[in-house]
C-alpha positions in Angstrom: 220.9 137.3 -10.4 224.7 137.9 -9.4 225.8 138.7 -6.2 226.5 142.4 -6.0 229.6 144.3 -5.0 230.6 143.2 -1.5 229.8 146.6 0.4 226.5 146.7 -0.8 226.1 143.0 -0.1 226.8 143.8 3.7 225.0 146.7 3.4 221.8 145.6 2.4 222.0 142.4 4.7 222.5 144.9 7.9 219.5 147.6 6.3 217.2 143.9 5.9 218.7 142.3 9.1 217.0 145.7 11.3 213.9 145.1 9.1 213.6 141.4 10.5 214.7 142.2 13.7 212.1 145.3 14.2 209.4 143.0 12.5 209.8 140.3 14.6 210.7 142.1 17.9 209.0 145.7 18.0 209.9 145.9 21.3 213.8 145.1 21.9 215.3 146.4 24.6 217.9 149.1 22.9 215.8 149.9 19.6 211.9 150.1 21.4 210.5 151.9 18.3 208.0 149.5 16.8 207.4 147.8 13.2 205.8 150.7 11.7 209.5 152.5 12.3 211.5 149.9 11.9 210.8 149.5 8.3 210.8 152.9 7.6 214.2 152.9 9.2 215.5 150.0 7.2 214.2 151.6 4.0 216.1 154.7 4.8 219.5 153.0 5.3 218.8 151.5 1.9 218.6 154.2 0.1 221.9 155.7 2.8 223.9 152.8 1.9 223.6 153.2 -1.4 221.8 149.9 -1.8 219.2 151.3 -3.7 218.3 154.8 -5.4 216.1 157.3 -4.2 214.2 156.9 -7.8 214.3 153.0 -7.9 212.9 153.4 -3.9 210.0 155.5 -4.7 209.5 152.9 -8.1 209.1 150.2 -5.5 206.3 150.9 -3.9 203.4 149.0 -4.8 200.5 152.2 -4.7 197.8 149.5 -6.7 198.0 147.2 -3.4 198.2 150.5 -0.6 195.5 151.7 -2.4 193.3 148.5 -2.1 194.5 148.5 1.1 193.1 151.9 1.9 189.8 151.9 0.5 189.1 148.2 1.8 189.5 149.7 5.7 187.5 152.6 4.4 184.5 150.6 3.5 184.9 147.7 6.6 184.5 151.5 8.4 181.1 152.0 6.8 179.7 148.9 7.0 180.9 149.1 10.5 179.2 151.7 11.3 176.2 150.3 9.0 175.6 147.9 11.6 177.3 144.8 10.0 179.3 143.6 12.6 176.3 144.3 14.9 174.4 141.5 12.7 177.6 139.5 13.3 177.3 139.5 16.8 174.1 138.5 16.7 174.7 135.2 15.1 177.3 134.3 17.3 174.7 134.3 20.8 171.5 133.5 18.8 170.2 130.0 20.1 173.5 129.1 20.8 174.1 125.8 22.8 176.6 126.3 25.3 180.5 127.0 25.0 181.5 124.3 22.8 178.5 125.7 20.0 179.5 129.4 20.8 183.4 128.1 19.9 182.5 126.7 16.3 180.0 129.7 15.5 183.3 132.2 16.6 185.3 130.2 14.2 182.5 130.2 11.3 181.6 133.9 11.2 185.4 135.1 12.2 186.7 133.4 8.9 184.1 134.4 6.9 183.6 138.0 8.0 187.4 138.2 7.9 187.5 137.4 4.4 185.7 140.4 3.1 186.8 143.0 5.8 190.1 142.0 6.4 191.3 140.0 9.9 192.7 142.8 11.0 189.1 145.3 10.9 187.4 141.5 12.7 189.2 141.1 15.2 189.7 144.7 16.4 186.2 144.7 16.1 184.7 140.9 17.8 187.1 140.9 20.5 185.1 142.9 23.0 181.5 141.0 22.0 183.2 137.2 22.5 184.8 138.6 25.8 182.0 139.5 27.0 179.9 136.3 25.7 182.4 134.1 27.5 182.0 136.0 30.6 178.4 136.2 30.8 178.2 132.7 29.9 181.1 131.6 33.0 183.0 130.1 30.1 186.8 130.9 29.8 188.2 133.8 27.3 191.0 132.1 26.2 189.8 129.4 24.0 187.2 132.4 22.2 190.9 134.2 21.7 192.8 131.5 20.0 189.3 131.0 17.7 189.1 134.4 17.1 192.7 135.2 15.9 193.9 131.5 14.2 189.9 131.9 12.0 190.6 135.5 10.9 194.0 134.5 9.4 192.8 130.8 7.7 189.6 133.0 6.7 191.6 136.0 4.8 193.5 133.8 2.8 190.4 133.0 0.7 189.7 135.8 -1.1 193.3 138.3 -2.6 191.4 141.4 -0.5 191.7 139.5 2.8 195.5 140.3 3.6 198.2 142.0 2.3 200.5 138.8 1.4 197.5 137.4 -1.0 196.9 141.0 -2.4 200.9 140.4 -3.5 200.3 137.2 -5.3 197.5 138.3 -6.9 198.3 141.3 -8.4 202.1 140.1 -9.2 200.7 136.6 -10.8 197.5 138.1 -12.5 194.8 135.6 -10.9 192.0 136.8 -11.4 189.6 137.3 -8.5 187.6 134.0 -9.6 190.4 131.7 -10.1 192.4 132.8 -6.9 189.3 132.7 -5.0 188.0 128.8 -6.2 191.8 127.7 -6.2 192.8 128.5 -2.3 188.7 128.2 -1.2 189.3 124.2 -0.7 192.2 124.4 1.4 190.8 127.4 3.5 187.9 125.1 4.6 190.0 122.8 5.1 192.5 124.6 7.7 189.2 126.1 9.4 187.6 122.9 10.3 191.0 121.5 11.1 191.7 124.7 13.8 187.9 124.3 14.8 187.9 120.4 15.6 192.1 121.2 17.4 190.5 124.2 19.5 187.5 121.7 20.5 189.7 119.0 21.3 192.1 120.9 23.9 189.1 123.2 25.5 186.5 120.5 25.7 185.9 120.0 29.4 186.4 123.9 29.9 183.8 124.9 26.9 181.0 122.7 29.0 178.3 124.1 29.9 176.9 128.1 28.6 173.4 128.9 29.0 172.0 130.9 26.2 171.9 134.2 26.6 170.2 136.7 24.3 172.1 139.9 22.6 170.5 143.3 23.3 171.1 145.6 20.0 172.1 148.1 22.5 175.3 145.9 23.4 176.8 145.3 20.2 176.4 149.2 19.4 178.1 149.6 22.4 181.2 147.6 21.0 180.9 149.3 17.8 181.3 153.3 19.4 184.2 151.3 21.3 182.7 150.9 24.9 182.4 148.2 27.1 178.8 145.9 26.0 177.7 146.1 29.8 177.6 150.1 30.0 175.0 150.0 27.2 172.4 149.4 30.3 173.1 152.8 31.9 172.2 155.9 31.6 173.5 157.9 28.8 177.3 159.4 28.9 177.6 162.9 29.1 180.2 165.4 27.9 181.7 168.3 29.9 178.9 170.8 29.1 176.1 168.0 30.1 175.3 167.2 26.8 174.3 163.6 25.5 177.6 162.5 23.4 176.8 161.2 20.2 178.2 158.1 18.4 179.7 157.8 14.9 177.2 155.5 14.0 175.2 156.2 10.7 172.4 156.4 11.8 173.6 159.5 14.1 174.5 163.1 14.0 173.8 163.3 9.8 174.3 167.0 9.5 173.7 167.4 5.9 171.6 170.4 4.4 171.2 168.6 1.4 167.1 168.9 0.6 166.1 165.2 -0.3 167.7 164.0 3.2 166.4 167.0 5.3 162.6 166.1 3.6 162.8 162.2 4.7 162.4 160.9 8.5 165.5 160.1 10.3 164.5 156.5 9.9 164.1 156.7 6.2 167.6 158.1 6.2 169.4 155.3 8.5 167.8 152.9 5.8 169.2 154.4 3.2 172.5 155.0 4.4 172.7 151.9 5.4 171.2 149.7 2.5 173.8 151.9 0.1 176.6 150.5 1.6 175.6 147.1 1.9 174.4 147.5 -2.1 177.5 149.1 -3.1 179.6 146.5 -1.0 177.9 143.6 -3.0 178.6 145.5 -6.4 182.6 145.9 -5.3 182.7 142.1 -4.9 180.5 141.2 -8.3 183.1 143.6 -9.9 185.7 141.4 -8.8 184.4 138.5 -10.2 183.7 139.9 -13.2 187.7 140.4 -13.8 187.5 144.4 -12.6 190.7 145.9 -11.5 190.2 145.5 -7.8 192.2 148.4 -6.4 190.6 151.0 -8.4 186.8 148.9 -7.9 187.5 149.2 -4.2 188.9 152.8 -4.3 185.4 154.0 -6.4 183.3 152.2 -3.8 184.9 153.7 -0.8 184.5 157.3 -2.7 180.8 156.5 -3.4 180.4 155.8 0.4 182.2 159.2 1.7 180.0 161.1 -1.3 176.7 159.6 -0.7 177.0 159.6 3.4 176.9 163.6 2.9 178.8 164.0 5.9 182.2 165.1 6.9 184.3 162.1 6.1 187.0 162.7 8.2 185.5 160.5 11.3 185.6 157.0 9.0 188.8 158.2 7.7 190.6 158.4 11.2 189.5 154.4 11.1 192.1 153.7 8.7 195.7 152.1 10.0 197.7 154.9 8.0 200.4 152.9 10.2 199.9 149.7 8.4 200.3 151.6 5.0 203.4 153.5 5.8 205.1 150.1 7.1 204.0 148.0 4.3 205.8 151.2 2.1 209.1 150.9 3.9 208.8 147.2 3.4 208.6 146.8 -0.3 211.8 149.8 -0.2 213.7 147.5 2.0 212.7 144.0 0.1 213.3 145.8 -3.0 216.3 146.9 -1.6 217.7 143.7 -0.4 217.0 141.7 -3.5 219.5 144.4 -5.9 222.1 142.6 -3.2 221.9 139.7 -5.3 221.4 137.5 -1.9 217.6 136.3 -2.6 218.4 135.2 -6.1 221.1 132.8 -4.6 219.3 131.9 -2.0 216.5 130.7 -4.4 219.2 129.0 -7.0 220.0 126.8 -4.2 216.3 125.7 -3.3 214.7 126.1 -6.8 216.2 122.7 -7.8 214.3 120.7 -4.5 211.3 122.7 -4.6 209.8 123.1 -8.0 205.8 123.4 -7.9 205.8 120.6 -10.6 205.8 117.2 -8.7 204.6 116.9 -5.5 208.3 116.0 -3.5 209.1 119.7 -4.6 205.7 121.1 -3.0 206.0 119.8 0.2 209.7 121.2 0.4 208.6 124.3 -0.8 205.6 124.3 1.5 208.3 123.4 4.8 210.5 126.3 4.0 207.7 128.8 3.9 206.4 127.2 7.2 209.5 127.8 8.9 210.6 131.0 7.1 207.0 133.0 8.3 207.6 131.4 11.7 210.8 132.4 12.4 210.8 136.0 10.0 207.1 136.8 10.2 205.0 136.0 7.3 205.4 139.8 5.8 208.8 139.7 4.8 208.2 136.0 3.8 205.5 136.3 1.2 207.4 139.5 -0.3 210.7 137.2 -0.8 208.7 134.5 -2.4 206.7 137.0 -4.3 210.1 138.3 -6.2 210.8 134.9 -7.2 
């Protein structure tokens, strides 16, 4: 692709250079308005600048991968509140060994839960249970941490629904959900028993020791309705007219008049509402593997979830990062933005020659340059580069 005009060439460098800059520094000192606003911002002064048209803007949005996006954190929400992440939990205390067993079974179910409900939905969600393992075992929180975060990013990469970046490649390369899955599954276990066996070797003398501790149900509900796991022992929180507060879970406050539910015990309901969306869950992923489209596949689960739960679905709904989808839309404006400059295409006419996918001397170059580039840029803005080219 040819360079573009000069003005729009600096334009769309300074609209992409506050992208990068907000991406990389939410915070800086003069401009302390976050990611979210940054790339709405740099979008904007695309479409100001005259880089790219209002029309071609909107065109540039990818809705199949915001709405997979969407209904992915809507049904992590109702498995959440299903109890999964309770079960989770569970098998990171049971029978465990001490520190240095508790640190491999972090890294185990972390990668694996974060590949079907997305790294960021895990580690919002385990952070408070290891914390509070490490501390009842004496053991130090930092090395749980570094287990926690570095397994939910090697374990999203498996599957295209764990992160956004292998949502992109997957629906701009047409792999299907088999062949993506099986292709990137070696290397995934690979980079997980690599981070497990790194974290082991620098936290071994501090991971000694843990006596096993068992998990009270009560605990891990506790970190699900967003409390701390130690005030599930006292006495029940009240609200400001002294009445019990009730949780989000499921299994609570179901204030449906429909007849079948109001005939069946309240237990007969939980297990109901709960076996659905495990079920249903289990269908969205054979429907992947069978070659369905997966944004509309997850979008009709989620919708069977809020129809079938026959409650208000506005609680689950305030669970979804609307944040996360706005930035990702100002990104694809600004990326789309940036490569009408003509700038990407050069950049890539110069590298293409030492790092063609065909030979393994162009791989590894390849491989480098992404390294450094999602180091130094953030790997957003990184896998949308290489995904244009």
């Amino acid at each position: 692709m040819a360079l573009a005009s000069l003005p729009k060439v600096v334009m769309g460098s300074v609209a992409f250079g506050v992208f990068w800059m907000l991406a990389v520094f939410p915070s800086v000192p003069f401009l302390p308005i976050g990611r979210t606003a940054g790339a709405l911002l740099s979008a904007v002064l695309m479409v100001i600048f005259h880089v790219i048209s209002p029309d071609d803007a909107y065109a540039s949005i990818d809705l199949p991968i915001l709405g997979l996006l969407f209904a992915t954190m809507v049904v992590g929400g109702y498995l959440k509140n299903a109890g999964m992440f309770r079960h989770l939990g569970r098998l990171l205390a049971w029978r465990s060994q001490g520190g240095r067993d508790l640190m491999c079974r972090v890294c185990v179910v972390t990668a694996r839960a974060s590949a079907l409900f997305t790294n960021d939905t895990c580690c919002v969600v385990l952070t408070e249970f290891v914390l509070e393992l490490a501390a009842e075992r004496n053991l130090p929180a930092k090395p749980f941490l570094l287990a926690l975060a570095s397994s939910a990013n090697s374990g999203s990469d498996s599957p295209p629904i764990g992160i956004s970046q292998t949502l992109g490649i997957a629906f701009n390369s047409k792999i299907t959900f088999p062949k993506f899955l099986m292709g990137i599954l070696p290397a995934m276990l690979v980079g997980m028993a690599v981070n497990m066996v790194m974290l082991l070797c620098m936290y071994w003398r501090e991971l000694g020791g843990g006596a096993e501790l068992s998990v009270d149900g009560k605990q891990m509900e506790a970190v699900e309705e967003g409390r701390s796991p130690a005030s599930a022992k006292s006495t029940p929180q009240l609200n400001g007219n002294g009445n019990t507060m009730m949780s989000l879970e499921m299994s609570e406050n179901i204030t449906t008049k429909h007849p079948w539910f109001m005939q069946c015990t309240e237990a007969r309901r939980k297990l109901f509402l709960k076996s659905f969306a495990y079920v249903v869950t289990v269908g969205m992923v054979v429907a992947y593997m069978v070659g369905l489209n997966m944004s509309w596949t997850a979008i009709t689960t989620a919708l069977a979830l809020v129809v079938v739960d026959f409650r208000d679905a506005e609680p689950c709904l305030d669970t979804v990062s609307y944040s996360l989808l706005v930035f990702f839309s100002g990104m694809f404006i600004t990326v789309s933005g940036f490569n009408k400059t003509g700038l990407p295409g050069a950049i890539w006419d110069f590298m293409a020659p030492y790092s063609k996918v065909n030979s393994v001397g162009g791989i590894s170059v390849l491989s480098v340059i992404i390294l450094l580039l999602s180091n130094l840029a953030s790997n957003v803005p990184t896998g949308n580069f290489i995904l244009l080219y």
